[in-house]
C-alpha positions in Angstrom: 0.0 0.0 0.0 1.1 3.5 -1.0 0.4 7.3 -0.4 -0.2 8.9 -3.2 0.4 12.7 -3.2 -0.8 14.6 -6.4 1.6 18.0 -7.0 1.5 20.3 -10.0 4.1 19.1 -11.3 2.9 15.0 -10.9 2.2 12.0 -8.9 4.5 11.2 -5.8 4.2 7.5 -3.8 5.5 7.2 -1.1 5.5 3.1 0.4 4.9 2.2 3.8 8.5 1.4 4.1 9.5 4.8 4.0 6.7 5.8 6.2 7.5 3.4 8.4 11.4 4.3 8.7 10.6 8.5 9.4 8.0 6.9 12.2 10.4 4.6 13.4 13.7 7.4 13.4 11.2 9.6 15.3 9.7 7.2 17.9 13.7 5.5 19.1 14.6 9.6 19.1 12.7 9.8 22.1 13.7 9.3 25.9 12.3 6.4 27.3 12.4 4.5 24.7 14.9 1.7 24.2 14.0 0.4 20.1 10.9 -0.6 18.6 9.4 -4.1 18.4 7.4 -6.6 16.1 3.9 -5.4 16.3 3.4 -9.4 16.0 6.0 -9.7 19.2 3.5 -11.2 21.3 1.6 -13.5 18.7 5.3 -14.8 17.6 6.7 -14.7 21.3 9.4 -12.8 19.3 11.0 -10.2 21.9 14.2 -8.9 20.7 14.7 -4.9 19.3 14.2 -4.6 15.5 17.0 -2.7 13.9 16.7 0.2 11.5 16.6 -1.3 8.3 13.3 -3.5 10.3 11.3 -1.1 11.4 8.5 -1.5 8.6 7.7 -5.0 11.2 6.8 -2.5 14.1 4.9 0.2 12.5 1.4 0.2 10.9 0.4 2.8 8.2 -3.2 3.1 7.2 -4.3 5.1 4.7 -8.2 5.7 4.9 -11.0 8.4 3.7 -10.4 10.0 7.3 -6.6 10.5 6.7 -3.2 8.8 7.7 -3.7 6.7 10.7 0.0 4.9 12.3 0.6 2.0 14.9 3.8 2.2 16.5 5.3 -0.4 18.4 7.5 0.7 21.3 10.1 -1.0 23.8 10.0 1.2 26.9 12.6 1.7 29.5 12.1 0.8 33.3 11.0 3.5 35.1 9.7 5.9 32.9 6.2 7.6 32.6 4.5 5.3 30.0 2.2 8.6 29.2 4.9 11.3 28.9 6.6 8.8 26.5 4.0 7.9 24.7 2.9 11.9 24.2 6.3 12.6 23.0 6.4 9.7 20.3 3.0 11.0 18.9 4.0 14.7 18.7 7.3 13.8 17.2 5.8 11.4 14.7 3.7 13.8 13.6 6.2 16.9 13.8 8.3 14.8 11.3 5.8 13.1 8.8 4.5 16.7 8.2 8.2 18.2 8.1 9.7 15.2 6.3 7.2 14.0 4.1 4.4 16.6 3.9 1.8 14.1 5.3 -0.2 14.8 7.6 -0.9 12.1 10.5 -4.6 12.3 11.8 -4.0 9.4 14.3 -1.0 8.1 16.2 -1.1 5.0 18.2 1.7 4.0 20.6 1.7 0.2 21.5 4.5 -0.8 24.2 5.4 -4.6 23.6 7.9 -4.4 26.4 9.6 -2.9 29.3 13.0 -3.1 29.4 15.7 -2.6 32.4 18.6 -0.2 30.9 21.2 -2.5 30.7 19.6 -5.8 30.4 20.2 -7.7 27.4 
């Protein structure tokens, strides 16, 4: 699935990979959170961080009449204020889709998979 934006000048697609990879920079950018995860982690008892180049597997883009809706899946740190974290990955998502991309995210959602103690492998 792709967004399509129409310009004067033509038609630009953008996939839900590279959706996915601004939403994923943005969301690990923030405090309190340690990576992202599968946003199958708990189906496929699969626990581990993904790495950049993965994080189309923890984000979900939906493109409907409403507008652009995105799932993120987050590994928090220990200790922090699931909330405030949460806040912050929703107004930074949608700070850099709109500065980044020009799209413009009418719904954030923040999924934590895990909580992790710094340090713990």
């Amino acid at each position: 699935m792709t967004v399509k934006i129409n310009t004067n000048d033509g038609l630009i697609e953008l996939s839900d990979d590279v959706i996915a990879t601004v939403v994923g920079g943005s969301s690990t950018e923030i405090f309190g959170v340690v990576g992202m995860a599968s946003k199958s982690a708990i189906k496929d008892n699969f626990q581990s961080l993904l790495r950049k180049e993965n994080y189309a597997k923890g984000v979900v883009v939906k493109s409907t009449d409403m507008g652009l809706s995105v799932d993120v899946y987050t590994v928090m740190s220990y200790g922090v204020k699931i909330s405030e974290v949460s806040k912050n990955i929703q107004e930074r998502v949608k700070f850099n889709l709109e500065s980044q991309l020009g799209l413009t995210a009418d719904m954030v959602n923040v999924y934590v998979q895990n909580i992790k103690v710094v340090g713990e492998n």
